[in-house]
C-alpha atoms as one frame of an Amber mdcrd trajectory, in Angstrom:
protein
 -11.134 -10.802 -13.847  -8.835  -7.987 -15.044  -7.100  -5.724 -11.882  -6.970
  -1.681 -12.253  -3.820  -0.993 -11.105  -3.352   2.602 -10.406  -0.227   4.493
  -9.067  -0.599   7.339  -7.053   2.482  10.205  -7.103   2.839  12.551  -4.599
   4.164  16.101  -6.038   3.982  17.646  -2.718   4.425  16.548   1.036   2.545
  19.418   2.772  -1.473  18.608   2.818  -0.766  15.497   0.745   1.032  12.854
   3.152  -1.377  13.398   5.541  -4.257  11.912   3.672  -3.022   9.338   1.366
  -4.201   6.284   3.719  -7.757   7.853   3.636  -7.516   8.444  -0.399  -6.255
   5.172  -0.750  -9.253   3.788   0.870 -12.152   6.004  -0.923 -10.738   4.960
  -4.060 -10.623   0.951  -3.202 -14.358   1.728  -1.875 -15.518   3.926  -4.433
 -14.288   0.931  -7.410 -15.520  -1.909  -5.523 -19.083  -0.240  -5.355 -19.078
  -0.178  -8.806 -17.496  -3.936  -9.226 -14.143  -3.027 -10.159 -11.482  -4.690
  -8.438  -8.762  -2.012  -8.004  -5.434  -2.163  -6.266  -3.342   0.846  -5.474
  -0.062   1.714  -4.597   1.946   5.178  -3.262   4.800   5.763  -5.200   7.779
   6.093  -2.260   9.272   9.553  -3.547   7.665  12.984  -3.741   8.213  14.213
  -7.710   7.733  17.735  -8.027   6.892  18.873 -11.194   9.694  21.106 -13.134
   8.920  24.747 -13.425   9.303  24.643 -16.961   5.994  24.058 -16.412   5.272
  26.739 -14.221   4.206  29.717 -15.805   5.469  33.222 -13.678   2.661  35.467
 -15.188  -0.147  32.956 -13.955   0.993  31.955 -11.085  -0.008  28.452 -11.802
   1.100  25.077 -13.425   0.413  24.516 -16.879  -1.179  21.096 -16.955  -0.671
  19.797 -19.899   2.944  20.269 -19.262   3.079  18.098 -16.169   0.931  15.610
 -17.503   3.582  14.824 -20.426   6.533  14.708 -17.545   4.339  12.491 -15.393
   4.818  10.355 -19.054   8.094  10.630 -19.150   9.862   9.419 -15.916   6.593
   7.044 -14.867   4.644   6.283 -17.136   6.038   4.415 -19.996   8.177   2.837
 -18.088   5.387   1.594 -15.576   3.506  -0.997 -17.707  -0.223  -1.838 -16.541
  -0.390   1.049 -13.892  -2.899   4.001 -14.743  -0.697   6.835 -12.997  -2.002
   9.520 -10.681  -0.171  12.237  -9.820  -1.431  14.706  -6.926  -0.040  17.745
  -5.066  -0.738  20.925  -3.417  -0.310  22.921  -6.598  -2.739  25.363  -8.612
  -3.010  24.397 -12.245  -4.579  25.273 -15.695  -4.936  24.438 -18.787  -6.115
  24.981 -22.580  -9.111  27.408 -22.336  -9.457  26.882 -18.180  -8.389  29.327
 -15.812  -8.020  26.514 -13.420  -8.522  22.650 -13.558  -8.702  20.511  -9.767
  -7.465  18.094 -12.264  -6.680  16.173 -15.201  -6.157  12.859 -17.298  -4.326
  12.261 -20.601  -6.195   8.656 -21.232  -3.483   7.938 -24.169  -0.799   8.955
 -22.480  -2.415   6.697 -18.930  -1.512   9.488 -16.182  -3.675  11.698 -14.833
  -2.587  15.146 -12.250  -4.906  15.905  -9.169  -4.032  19.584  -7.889  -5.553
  20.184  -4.803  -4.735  24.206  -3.949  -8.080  25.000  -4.928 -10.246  22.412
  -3.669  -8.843  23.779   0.157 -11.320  25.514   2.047  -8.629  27.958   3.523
  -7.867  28.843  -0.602 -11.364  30.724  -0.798 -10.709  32.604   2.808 -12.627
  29.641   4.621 -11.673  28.219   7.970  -9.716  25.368   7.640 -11.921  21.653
   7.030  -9.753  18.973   6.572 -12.868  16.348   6.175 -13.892  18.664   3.319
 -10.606  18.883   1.979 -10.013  15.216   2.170 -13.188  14.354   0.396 -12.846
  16.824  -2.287  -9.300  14.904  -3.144 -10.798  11.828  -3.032 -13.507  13.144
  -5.911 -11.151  14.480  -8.240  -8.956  11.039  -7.795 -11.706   8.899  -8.727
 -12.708  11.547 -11.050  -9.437  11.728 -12.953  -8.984   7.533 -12.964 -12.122
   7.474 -14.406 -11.266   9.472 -17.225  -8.239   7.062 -17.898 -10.513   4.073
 -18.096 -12.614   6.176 -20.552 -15.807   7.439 -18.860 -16.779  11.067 -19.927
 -18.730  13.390 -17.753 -22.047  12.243 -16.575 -24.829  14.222 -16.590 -26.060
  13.272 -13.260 -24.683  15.982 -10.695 -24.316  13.647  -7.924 -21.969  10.864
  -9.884 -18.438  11.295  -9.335 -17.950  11.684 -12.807 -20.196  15.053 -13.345
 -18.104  18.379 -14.265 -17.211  20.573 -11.827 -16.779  24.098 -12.993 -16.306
  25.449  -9.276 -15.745  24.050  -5.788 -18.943  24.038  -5.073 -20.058  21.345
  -7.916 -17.299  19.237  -5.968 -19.049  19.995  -2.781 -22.388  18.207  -4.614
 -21.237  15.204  -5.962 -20.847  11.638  -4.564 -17.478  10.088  -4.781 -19.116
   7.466  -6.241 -20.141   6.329  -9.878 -23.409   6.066 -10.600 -25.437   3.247
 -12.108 -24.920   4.239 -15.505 -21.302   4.957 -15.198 -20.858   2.270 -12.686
 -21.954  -0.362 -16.007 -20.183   1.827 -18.769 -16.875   0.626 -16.782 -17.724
  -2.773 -16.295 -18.002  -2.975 -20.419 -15.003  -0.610 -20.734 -12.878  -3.246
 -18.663 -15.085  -6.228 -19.615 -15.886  -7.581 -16.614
C-alpha cells in the first residue's frame, strides 16, 4: 500500500514551533480517517522565504513566488515527499487579495500562511485552540490539493473553499465521504 510522505517547512518560528506536534497529529488523524496511510516529517531548519517575493506596496507575500522557491531548494531535490511549507506570513496571489494557502500540484509543494487565520489578526482576543485548528485545515487542505482533490462542495469537508475566516471556522478538518474515496482512487489504494 503506497505511503504519502509529506514534508512540513517551517518559514517562521514565532506561532509556528509551538504547534507543529499538534499539526503533525491532525494531519496523521485526519488521513487515516480517510484510509490513507501518511507519514510526516518537520524539516529541522526554519526557511524564510526571500523578499523578492515580498511585495512593499501590499504588504504581503506573493505566493506564487514562494511556492516556486519552496521548488527550488526542497522540492526537486526531495523525491517522494509532497512539501508543505507554513509560516506566520500574510500572502496573495493571482486575482486574491489574500490566500491562508496554497499548492502547486506539478510543482508537489504547497505554502500554509497563517497571519490571517489568527484570531488576534481581526482585533480578536487571542485563541490558540482556534488558531491551531484553523492551521491544521488549511494543511490538510493544501496536501489535498497536491494529491489532486478540488474543492468540495460540501461546506463541512476539509476540502470546501474558504473565501474568509469564517468558512475555516465551519469546516471539519476532515475529508468527507466523497473526497475521502476520490483519494483512495487518486492513490489507488
Amino acid at each position: 500500500m503506497p505511503m504519502v510522505k509529506v514534508l512540513l517547512v517551517p518559514y517562521t518560528k514565532s506561532m509556528i514551533a509551538d504547534y507543529m506536534d499538534y499539526w503533525i497529529h491532525a494531519f496523521k488523524e485526519s488521513f487515516t480517517r480517510a484510509g490513507i496511510p501518511v507519514s510526516v516529517d518537520v524539516w529541522s531548519e526554519y526557511l524564510h522565504p526571500p523578499m523578492k517575493c515580498f511585495v512593499w506596496d501590499r504588504v504581503q507575500y506573493y505566493s506564487p513566488c514562494i511556492l516556486e522557491w519552496l521548488h527550488g531548494i526542497l522540492g526537486s531535490r526531495l523525491q517522494g515527499y509532497l512539501v508543505v511549507g507554513l509560516g506566520y506570513l500574510d500572502a496573495y496571489s493571482n486575482g486574491l487579495n489574500f490566500v491562508f494557502g496554497e499548492a502547486a500540484p506539478g510543482l508537489g509543494v504547497a505554502s500554509v500562511y497563517t497571519k490571517r487565520l489568527s484570531p488576534a489578526f481581526y482585533g480578536e482576543g487571542m485563541d490558540w485552540n482556534r488558531y491551531a485548528e484553523r492551521v491544521a485545515k488549511e494543511i490538510i487542505h493544501e496536501t489535498g490539493h497536491l494529491l489532486g482533490l478540488g474543492h468540495c462542495p460540501d461546506k463541512e469537508c476539509v476540502m470546501s473553499f474558504s473565501n474568509s475566516v469564517w468558512d475555516v471556522d465551519v469546516k471539519t478538518r476532515f475529508f468527507c465521504g466523497e473526497c475521502s474515496r476520490k483519494l483512495r482512487i487518486l492513490l489507488n489504494i
